[in-house]
N, C-alpha and C positions, 0 to 999 in steps of 0.2 A: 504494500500500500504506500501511496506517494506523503508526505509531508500534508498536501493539501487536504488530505482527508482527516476534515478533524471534529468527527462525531465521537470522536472518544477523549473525553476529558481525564486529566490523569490528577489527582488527589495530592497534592503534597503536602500529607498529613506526617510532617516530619517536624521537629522539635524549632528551628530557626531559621533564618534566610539563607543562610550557609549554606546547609544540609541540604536547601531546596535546591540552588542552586548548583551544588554537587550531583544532587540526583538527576535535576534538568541538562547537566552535561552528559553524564553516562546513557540518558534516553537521545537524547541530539535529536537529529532530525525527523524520529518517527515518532515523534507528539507534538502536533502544533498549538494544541490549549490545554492549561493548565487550571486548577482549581485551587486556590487558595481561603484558608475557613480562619473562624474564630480560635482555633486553637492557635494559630502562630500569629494571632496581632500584636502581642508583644515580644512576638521572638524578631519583629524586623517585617512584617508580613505585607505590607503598604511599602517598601522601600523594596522587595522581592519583586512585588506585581510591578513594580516601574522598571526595574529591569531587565528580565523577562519581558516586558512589552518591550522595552526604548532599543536595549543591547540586542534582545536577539530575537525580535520581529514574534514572540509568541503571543495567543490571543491571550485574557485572564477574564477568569473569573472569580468573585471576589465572594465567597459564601457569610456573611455580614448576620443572616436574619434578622434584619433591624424588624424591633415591636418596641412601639414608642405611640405617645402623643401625636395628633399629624405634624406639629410644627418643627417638634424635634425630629422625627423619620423627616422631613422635608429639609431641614437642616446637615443632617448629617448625610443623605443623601446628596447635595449638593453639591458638597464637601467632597465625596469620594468620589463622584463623576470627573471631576478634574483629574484624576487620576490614567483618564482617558481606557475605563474598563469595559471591559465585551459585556457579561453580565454581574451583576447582582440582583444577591437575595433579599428580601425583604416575609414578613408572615403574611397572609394574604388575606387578612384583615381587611376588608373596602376600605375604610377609613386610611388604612397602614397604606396601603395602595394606591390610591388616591393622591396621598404626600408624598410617596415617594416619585408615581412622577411627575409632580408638579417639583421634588428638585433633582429631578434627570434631565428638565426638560431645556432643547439647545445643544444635548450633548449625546454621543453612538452608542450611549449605557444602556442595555436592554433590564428590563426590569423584570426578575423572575418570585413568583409568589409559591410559597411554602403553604401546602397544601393539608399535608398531616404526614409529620417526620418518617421516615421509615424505619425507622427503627423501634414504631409503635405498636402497640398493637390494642383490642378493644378490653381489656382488662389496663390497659393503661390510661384510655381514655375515661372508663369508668373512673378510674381511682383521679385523674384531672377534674369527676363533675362534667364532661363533656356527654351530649346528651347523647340519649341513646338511639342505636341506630346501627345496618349495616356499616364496617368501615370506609369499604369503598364506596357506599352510596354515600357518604360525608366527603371522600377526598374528592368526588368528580361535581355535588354542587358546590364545594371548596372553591373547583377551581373557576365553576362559572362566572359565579361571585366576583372571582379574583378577575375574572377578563373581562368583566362590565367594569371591573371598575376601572382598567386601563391596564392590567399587565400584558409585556409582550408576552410572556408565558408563565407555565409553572413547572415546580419539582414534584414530583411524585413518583410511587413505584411503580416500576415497571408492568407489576399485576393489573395497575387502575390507567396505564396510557391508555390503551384502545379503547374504553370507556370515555376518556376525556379526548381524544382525537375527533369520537363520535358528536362531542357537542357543536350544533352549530357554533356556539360562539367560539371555537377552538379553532373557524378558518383561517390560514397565517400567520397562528400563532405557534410559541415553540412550548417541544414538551422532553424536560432534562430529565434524566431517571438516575438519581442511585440508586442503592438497594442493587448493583448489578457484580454477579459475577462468577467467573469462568467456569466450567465443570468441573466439578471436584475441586475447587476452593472452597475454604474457610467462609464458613456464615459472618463471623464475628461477632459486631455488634447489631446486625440487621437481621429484621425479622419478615418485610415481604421482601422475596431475591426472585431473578430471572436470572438467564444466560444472556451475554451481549444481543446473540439473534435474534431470542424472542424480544429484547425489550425494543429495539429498532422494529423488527417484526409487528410488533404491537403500535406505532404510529411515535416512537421518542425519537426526538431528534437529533439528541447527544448524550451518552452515556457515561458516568461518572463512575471512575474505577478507582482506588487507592493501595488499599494494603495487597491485593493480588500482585498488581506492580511495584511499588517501592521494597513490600518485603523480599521480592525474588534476589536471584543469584544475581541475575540478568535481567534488569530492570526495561532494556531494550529490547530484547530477545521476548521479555513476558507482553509488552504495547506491543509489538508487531503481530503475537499469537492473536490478541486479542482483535485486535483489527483485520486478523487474517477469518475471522467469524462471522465480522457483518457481512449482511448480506448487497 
């Protein structure tokens, strides 16, 4: 698979910028976007997505889930769009969503709404107080929600994309999936998983992989397998 192909987002779910950067050299040229989360915004994680984007031409995205106020999501949203990122997250909250992009707006930062974590499940949602209900009939009018009120897309699992692909209001828009990965890898912390195929297969348009790759021998070697799956 060429560089251009880059429905597969790789997790640099690694300790500091360093580290990231380390690991984004041993992958080279077979991942062109990246995903950067909340656990490394103090390890350097905003000074990583700038160079990754500036030095070596890679897309970022910025996993933030801002849930605030609107004024504050609209503020800090603003704030990071300068940063000139592909996407960010925010929770898909109308209101959350709303402000967020009113401060994206003027700038190429796609705004991704957070549906219901995957790493949930409905015994978690119970013990949140969140009402009851199928889980995936909550993540797909989640995301409708989220797309009236202005997101370019949403995250969700891979289980509930072709569900939410189904929605009209899902024409154009994108649909990112963690929860994804290889046969015979490690669940870890997730609890609804696909394979790369099905979750493309299912209507996602880029898939978010982490520990399968950076834990491997061969961090290149593991992106290339993974890319050699979609269809």
């Amino acid at each position: 698979m060429s560089r251009t192909d880059d429905r597969l987002i790789v997790a640099l779910d690694v300790p500091d910028a360093h580290s990231g950067l380390e690991l984004a050299a041993r992958i080279g040229d077979a991942v062109s976007f990246y995903k950067i989360g909340l656990g490394m915004l103090t390890g350097g994680g905003l000074a990583l997505a700038r160079e990754l984007k500036d030095e070596h031409d890679k897309r970022i995205f910025l996993d933030m889930k801002l849930f605030d106020i609107g004024a504050t999501v609209e503020a800090a949203v603003r704030g990071l769009a300068r940063f000139d990122l592909d996407f960010l997250t925010v929770h898909g909250d109308p209101h959350v969503v709303r402000a967020a992009r009113e401060g994206a707006a003027g700038s190429a930062t796609k705004i991704l709404a957070v549906t219901i974590l995957t790493s949930l499940d409905r015994g978690d949602l119970d013990a949140s107080l969140i009402r009851a209900g199928d889980l995936a009939d909550l993540v797909v009018e989640r995301a409708g929600r989220a797309f009236e009120a202005g997101a370019d897309g949403v995250i969700a699992s891979p289980r509930e994309a072709a569900l939410i692909r189904a929605l009209p209001q899902a024409a154009g828009k994108l649909i990112v999936t963690p929860g994804v990965r290889p046969a015979g890898a490690a669940l870890g912390d997730q609890k609804r998983v696909e394979t790369p195929a099905a979750a493309i297969g299912a209507g996602a348009d880029h898939i978010v992989v982490g520990r399968p790759v950076w834990q491997a021998a061969d961090p290149r070697a593991a992106a290339q397998a993974i890319l050699a799956e979609l269809p």
